[in-house]
VOPA-976060 format. One record per residue (C-alpha): residue in one letter; chain; x, y, z. Coordinates in Angstrom, 3 decimals, always signed. Last residue first. Layout:
<mardrens>
A_A_X_Y_Z $
...
</mardrens>
This chain:
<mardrens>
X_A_-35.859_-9.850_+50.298 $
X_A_-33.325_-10.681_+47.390 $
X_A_-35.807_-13.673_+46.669 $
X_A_-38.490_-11.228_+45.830 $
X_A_-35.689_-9.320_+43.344 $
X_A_-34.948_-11.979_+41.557 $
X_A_-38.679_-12.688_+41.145 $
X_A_-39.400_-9.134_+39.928 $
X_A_-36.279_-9.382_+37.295 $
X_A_-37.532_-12.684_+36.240 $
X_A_-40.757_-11.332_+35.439 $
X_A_-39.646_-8.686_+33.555 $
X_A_-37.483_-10.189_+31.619 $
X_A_-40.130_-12.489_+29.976 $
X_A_-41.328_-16.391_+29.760 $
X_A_-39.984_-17.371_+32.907 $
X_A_-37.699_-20.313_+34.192 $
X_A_-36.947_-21.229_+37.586 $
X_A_-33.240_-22.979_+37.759 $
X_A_-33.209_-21.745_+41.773 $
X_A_-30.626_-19.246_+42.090 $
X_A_-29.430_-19.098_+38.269 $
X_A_-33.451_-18.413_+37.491 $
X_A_-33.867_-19.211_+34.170 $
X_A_-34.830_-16.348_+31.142 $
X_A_-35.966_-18.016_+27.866 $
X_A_-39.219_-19.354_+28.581 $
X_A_-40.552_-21.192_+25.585 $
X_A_-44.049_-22.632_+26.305 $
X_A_-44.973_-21.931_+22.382 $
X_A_-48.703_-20.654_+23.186 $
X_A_-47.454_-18.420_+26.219 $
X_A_-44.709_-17.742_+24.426 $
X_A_-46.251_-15.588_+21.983 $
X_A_-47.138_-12.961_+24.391 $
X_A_-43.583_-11.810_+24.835 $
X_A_-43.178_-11.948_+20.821 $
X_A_-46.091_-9.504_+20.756 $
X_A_-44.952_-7.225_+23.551 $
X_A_-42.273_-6.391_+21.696 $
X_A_-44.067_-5.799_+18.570 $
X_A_-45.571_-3.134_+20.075 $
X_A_-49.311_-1.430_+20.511 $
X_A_-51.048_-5.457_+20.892 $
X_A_-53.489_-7.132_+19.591 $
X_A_-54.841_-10.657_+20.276 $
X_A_-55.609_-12.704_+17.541 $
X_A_-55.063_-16.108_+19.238 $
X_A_-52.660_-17.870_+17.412 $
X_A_-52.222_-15.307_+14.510 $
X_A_-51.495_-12.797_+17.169 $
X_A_-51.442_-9.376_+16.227 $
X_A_-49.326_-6.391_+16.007 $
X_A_-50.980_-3.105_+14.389 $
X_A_-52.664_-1.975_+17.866 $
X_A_-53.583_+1.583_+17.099 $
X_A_-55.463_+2.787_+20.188 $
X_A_-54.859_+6.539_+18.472 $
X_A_-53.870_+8.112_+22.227 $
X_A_-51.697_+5.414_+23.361 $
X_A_-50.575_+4.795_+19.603 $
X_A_-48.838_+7.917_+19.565 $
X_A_-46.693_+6.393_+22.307 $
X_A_-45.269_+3.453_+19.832 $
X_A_-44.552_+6.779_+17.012 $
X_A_-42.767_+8.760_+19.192 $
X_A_-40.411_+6.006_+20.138 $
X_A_-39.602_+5.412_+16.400 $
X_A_-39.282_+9.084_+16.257 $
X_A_-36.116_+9.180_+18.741 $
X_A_-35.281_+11.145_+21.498 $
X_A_-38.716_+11.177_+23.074 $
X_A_-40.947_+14.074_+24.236 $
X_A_-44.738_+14.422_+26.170 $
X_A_-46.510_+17.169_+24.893 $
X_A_-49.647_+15.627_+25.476 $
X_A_-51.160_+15.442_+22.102 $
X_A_-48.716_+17.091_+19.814 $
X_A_-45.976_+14.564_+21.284 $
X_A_-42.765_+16.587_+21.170 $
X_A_-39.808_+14.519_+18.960 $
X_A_-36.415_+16.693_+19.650 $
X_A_-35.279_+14.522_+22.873 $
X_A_-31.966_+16.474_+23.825 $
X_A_-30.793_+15.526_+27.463 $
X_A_-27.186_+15.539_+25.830 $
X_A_-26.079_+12.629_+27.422 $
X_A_-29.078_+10.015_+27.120 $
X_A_-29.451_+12.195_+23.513 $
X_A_-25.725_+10.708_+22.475 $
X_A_-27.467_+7.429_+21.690 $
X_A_-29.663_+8.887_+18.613 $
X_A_-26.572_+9.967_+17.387 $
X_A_-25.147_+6.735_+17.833 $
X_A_-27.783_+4.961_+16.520 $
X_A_-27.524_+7.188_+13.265 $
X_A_-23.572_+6.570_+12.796 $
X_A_-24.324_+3.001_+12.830 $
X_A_-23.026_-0.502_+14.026 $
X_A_-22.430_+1.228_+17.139 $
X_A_-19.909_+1.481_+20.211 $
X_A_-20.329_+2.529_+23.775 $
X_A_-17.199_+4.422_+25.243 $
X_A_-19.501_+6.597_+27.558 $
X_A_-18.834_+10.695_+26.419 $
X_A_-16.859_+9.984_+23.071 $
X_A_-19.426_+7.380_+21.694 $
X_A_-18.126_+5.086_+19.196 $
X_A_-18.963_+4.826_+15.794 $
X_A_-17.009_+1.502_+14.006 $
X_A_-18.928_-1.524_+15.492 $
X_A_-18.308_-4.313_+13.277 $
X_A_-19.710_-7.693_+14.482 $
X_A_-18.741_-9.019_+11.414 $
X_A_-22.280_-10.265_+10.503 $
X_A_-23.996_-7.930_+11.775 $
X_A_-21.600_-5.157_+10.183 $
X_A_-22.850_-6.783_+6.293 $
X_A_-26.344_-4.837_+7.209 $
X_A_-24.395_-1.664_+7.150 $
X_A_-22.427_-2.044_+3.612 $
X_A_-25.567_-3.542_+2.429 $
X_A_-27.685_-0.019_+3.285 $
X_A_-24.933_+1.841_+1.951 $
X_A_-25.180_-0.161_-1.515 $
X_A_-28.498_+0.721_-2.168 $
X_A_-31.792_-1.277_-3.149 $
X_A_-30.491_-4.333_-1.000 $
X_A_-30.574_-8.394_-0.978 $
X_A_-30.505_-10.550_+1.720 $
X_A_-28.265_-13.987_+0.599 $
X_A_-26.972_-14.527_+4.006 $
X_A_-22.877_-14.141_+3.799 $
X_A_-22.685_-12.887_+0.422 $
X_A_-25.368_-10.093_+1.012 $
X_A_-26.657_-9.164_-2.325 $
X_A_-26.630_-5.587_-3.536 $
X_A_-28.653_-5.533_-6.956 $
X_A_-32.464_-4.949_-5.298 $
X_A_-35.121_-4.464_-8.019 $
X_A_-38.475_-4.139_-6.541 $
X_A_-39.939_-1.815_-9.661 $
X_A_-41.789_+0.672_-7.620 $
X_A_-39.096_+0.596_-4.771 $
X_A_-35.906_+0.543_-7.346 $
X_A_-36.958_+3.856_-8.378 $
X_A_-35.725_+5.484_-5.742 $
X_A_-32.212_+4.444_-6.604 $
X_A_-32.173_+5.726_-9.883 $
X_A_-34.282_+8.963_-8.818 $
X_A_-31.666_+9.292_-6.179 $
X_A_-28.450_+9.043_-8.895 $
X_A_-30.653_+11.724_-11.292 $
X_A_-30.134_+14.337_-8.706 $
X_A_-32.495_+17.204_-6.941 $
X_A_-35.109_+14.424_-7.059 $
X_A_-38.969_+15.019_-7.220 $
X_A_-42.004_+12.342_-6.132 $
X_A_-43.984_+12.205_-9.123 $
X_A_-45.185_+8.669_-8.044 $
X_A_-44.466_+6.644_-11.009 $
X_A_-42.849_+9.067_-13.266 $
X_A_-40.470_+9.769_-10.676 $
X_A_-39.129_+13.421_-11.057 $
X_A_-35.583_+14.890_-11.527 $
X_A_-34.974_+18.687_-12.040 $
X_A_-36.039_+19.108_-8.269 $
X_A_-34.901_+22.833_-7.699 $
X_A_-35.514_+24.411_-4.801 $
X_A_-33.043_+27.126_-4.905 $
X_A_-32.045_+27.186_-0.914 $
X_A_-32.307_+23.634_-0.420 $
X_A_-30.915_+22.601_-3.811 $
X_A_-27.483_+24.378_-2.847 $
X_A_-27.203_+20.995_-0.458 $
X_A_-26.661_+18.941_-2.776 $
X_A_-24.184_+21.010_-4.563 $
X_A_-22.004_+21.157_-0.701 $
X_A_-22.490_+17.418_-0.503 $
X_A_-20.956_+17.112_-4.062 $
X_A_-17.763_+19.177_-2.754 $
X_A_-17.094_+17.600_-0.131 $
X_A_-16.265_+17.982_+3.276 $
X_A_-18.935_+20.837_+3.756 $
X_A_-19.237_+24.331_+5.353 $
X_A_-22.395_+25.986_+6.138 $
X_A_-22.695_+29.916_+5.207 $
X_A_-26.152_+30.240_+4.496 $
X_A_-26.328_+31.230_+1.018 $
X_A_-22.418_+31.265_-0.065 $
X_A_-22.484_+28.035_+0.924 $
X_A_-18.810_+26.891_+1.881 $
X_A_-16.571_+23.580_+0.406 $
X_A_-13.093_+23.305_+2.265 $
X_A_-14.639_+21.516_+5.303 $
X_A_-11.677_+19.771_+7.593 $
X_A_-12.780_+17.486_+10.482 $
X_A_-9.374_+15.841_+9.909 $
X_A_-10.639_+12.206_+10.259 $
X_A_-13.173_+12.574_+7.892 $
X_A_-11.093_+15.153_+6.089 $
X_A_-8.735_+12.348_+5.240 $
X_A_-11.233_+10.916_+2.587 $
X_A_-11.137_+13.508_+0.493 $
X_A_-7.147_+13.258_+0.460 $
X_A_-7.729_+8.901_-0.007 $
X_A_-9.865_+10.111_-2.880 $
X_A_-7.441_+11.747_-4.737 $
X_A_-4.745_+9.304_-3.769 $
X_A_-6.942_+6.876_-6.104 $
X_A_-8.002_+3.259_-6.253 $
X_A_-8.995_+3.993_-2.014 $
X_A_-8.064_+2.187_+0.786 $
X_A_-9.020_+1.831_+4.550 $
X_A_-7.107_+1.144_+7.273 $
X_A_-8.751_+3.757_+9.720 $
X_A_-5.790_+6.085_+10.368 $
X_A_-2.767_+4.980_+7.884 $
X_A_-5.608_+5.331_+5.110 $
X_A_-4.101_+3.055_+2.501 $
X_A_-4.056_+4.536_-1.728 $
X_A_-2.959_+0.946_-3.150 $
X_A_-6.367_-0.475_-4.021 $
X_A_-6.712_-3.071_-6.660 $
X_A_-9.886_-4.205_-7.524 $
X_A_-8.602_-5.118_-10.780 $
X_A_-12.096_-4.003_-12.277 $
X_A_-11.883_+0.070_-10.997 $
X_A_-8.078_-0.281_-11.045 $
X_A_-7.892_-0.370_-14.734 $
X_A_-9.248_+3.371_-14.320 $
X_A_-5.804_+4.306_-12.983 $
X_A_-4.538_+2.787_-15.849 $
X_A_-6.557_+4.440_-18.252 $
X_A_-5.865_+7.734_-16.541 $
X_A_-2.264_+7.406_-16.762 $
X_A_-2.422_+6.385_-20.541 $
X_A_-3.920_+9.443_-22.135 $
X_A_-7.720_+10.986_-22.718 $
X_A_-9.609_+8.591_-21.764 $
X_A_-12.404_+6.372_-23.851 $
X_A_-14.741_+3.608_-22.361 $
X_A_-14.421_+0.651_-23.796 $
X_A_-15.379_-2.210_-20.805 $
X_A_-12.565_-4.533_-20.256 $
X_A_-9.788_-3.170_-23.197 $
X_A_-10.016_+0.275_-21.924 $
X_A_-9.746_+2.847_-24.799 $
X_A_-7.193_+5.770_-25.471 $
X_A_-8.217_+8.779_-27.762 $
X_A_-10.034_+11.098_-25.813 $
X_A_-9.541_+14.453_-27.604 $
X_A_-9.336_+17.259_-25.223 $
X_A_-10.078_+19.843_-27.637 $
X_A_-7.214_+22.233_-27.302 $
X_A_-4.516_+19.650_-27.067 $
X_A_-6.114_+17.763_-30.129 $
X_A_-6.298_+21.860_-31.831 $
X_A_-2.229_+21.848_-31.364 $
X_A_-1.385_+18.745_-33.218 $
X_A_-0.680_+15.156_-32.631 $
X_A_-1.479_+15.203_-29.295 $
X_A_+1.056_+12.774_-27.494 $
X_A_-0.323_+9.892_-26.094 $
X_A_+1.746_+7.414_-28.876 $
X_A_+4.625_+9.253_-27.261 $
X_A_+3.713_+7.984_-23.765 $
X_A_+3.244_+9.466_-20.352 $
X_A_+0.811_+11.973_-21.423 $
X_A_+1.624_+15.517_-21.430 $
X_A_+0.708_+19.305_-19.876 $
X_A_-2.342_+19.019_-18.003 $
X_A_-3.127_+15.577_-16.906 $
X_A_+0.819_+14.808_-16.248 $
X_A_+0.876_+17.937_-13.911 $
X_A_-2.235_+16.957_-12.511 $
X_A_-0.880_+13.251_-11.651 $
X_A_+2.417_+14.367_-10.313 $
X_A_+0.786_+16.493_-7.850 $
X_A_-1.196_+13.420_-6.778 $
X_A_+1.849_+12.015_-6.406 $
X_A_+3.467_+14.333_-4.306 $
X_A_-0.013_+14.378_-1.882 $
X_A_+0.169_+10.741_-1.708 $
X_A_+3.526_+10.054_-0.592 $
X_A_+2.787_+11.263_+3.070 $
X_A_-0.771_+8.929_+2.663 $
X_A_+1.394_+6.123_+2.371 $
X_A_+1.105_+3.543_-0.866 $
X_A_+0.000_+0.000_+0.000 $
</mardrens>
């Protein structure tokens, strides 16, 4: 693998090339109005696309090699190009080049700070035909078309669930690892997820931004919202197909389950008693204490 310290000299190395000459003779414009025109004139063997000289054909090459030589000495991960190994560094670095001129927010990259842009202009140029539901890029229409048409191209290799996006593999594939890459600065608690963390931080912080409209009670999470909203609605989606009792939470479903399987998953290391939920052992652990 190639050091980040050599990176930045080689990726100095790589505009100059871009700009002023290719590696090869055979790259060489053969006139003045080539130079001009940026003539793309060299083809990849594996899938055709053209590039302009040599060096960026074989830094393309890397796309179906796989190979990777551009290392992050902080996390261990690697990149096809030392451009992207530099982009990647401001993760760690907390470094945000890329300012709105609107509202002054700065970014890490530079796509993030065009995405954004579409906040303050509004501009959707992309629509599902399907839905009409509007996209700011044509990438998010791709990928939000996948619900209408149920395609999902990002198969796990260790359990055979499939995906509509790549991110959402990439974080399913952590259960299987055990990978745990967010940790919490304030308790040393890890997560599969930047999101749970965030939501995790709230215990800290105090923060819970999700106000019932009802009874003004708050949560730190909308998922939580959402169960207690069915206090006041009586929604009960969760029933039993044994019985067809209802119930506000899946939780309480599988609870109520064992009582027509018989399993009781939480034994008594005092006296080998066994009990269908936590709660119940907890109260009877705590009736022996006494």
């Amino acid at each position: 693998h190639i050091s980040f310290l050599y990176v930045g000299f080689a990726l100095g190395l790589q505009q100059h090339a871009n700009r002023s000459h290719s590696t090869d003779a055979e790259d060489s414009p053969t006139s003045e109005g080539q130079c001009n025109t940026g003539k793309k004139s060299v083809t990849c063997n594996v899938c055709g696309k053209l590039f302009k000289n040599k060096y960026k054909i074989h830094e393309h090459h890397r796309i179906h090699t796989g190979e990777k030589p551009y290392l992050c000495e902080t996390c261990g991960k690697s990149f096809t190009q030392g451009g992207s190994l530099l982009v990647h560094m401001r993760t760690h670095s907390g470094e945000k080049p890329y300012t709105c001129n609107t509202c002054g927010e700065r970014f890490c990259y530079l796509l993030a700070l065009k995405k954004h842009k579409a906040v303050h202009t509004g501009e959707n140029p992309f629509f599902c035909t399907t839905c009409g539901k509007t996209f700011t890029q044509r990438g998010s229409l791709l990928v939000h078309m996948r619900i209408h048409s149920g395609e999902k191209p990002y198969s796990c290799k260790t359990c055979g669930k499939s995906f509509t996006k790549k991110c959402t593999l990439l974080v399913h594939v952590r259960i299987h690892t055990g990978e745990k890459p967010y940790t919490c600065k304030t308790c040393g608690k890890t997560f599969s997820q930047n999101s749970h963390l965030l939501v995790h931080m709230r215990i800290h912080t105090g923060e819970k931004p999700y106000p019932c409209q009802t009874c003004g009670k708050k949560f730190t999470c909308s998922s939580h919202l959402s169960v207690h909203l069915r206090t006041h609605t009586g929604e009960k989606p969760f029933h039993c197909k044994s019985c067809g009792k209802m119930f506000t939470r899946s939780s309480n479903l599988l609870e109520h389950m064992r009582t027509h399987t018989g399993e009781k998953p939480y034994p008594c290391n005092t006296c080998g008693k066994k009990f269908t939920c936590s709660s119940h052992f907890a109260y009877s652990t705590f009736t022996l204490a006494l």
